[in-house]
ROKEVEX-885850 format. One line per field, with one value per residue (C-alpha): residue number from 1; residue in three letters; x, y, z. Coordinates in steps of 0.001 Angstrom, whole numbers, plus 500000, padded with zeros to 6 digits. Example, Ala and Ser with C-alpha at 12.3 -4.5 7.8 and 13.67 -1.06 7.14 Angstrom:
// ROKEVEX-885850
num: (1, 2)
residu: (ALA, SER)
u: (512300, 513670)
v: (495500, 498940)
w: (507800, 507140)
END
This chain:
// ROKEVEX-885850
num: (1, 2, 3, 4, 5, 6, 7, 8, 9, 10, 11, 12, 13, 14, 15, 16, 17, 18, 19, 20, 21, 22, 23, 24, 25, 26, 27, 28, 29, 30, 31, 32, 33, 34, 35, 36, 37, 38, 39, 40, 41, 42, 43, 44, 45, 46, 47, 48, 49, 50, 51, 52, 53, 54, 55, 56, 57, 58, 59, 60, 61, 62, 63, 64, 65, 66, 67, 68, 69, 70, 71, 72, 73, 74, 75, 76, 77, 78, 79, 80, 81, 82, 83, 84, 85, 86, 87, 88, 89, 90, 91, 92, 93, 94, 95, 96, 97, 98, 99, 100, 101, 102, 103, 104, 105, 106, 107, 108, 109, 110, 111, 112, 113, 114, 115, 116, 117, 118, 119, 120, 121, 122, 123)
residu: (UNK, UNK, UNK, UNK, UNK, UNK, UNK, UNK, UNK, UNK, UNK, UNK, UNK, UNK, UNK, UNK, UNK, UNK, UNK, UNK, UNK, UNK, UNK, UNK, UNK, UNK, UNK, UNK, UNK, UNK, UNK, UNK, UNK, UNK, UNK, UNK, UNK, UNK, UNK, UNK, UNK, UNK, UNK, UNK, UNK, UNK, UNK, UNK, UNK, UNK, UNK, UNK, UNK, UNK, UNK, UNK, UNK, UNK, UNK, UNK, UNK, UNK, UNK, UNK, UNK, UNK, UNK, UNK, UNK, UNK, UNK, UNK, UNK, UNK, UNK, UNK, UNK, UNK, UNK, UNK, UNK, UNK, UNK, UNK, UNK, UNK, UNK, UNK, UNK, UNK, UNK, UNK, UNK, UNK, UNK, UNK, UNK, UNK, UNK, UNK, UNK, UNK, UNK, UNK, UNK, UNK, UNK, UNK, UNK, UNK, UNK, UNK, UNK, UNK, UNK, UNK, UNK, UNK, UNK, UNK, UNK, UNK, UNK)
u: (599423, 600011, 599272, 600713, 599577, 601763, 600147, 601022, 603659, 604218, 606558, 607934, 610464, 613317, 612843, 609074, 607659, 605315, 603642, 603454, 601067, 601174, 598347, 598895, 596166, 596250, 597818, 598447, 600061, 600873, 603099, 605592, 608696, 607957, 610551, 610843, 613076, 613886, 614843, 616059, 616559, 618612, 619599, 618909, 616671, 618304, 617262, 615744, 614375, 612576, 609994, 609664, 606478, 605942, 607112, 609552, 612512, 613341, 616019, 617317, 619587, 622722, 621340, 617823, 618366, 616554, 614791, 612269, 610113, 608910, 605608, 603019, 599263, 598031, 594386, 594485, 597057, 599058, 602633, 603975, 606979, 606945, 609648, 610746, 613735, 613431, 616326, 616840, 618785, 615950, 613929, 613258, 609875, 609530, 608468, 606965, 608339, 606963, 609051, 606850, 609303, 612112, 614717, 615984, 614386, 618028, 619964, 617331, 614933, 611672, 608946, 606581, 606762, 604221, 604782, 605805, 604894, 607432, 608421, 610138, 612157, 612549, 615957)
v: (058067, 061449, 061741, 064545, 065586, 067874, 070089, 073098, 071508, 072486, 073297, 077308, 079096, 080217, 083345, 082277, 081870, 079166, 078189, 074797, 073686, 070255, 069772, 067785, 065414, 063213, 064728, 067965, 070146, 073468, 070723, 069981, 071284, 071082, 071141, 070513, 068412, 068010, 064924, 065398, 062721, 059555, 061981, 061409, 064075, 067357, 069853, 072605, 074885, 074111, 075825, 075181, 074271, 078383, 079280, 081746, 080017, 079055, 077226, 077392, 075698, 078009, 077966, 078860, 081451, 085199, 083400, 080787, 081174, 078475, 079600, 077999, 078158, 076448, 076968, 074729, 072527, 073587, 073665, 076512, 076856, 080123, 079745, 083242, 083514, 079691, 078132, 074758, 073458, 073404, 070972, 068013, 066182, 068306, 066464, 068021, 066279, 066221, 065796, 064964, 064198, 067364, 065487, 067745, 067587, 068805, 065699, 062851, 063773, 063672, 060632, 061060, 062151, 063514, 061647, 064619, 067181, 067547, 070761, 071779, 074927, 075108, 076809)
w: (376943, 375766, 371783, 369910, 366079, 364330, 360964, 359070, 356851, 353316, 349830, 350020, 348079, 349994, 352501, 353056, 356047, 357375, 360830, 362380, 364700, 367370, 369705, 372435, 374165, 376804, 379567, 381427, 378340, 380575, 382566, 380102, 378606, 374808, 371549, 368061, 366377, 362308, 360292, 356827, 354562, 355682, 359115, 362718, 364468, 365372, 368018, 366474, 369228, 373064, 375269, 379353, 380745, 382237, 378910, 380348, 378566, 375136, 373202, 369598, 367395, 366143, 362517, 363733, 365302, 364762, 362191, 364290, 367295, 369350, 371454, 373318, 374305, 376923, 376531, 373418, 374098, 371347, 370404, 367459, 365307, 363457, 360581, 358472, 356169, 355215, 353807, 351670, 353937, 356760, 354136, 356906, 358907, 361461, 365242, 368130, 371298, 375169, 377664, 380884, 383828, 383107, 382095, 379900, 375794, 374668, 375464, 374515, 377631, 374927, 376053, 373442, 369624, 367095, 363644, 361677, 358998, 355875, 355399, 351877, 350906, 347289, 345864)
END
């Protein structure tokens, strides 16, 4: 089964920046389309931005936008979320999600989850 860790999590002041990391084992990482998703308290998970397997095309939610980057390596198996400008309201757990079979990480196509790293932007 394919395992995914997530790290890199942390407390910043608003308009920090922070990096976070998800390495995947267990399967064939440069096969899958890759995403992360954000829970804040008593929310479901929301799409925050995707990657394709080639890594030629990326996704982001509206209020993401210009201020994440979602990137890949596939040497190391390894999933990033580079996060600038942060804002209180993106204060959530923050899951990396795999989706093996392409169909389609946007609209509930994710088959396996990491368990999260809390991210906190302080006001």
């Amino acid at each position: 089964q394919v395992q995914l860790v997530e790290s890199g999590g942390g407390l910043v002041q608003a308009g920090g920046s922070l990096t976070l990391s998800c390495v995947v084992s267990g399967g064939i990482f440069s096969r899958y389309d890759m995403g992360w998703f954000r829970r804040a308290p008593g929310k479901e998970n929301q799409f925050v931005a995707s990657i394709s397997g080639s890594g030629g095309r990326t996704y982001y939610e509206d209020s993401v936008k210009g201020r994440f980057a979602i990137t890949r390596d596939d040497a190391y198996n390894t999933l990033y979320l580079q996060m600038n400008s942060l804002k209180p309201e993106d204060t959530a757990v923050y899951l990396c999600a795999a989706d093996v079979d392409s169909s389609g990480i946007y609209s509930g196509g994710a088959d396996y989850w990491g368990q999260g790293t809390q991210v906190t932007v302080s006001s």
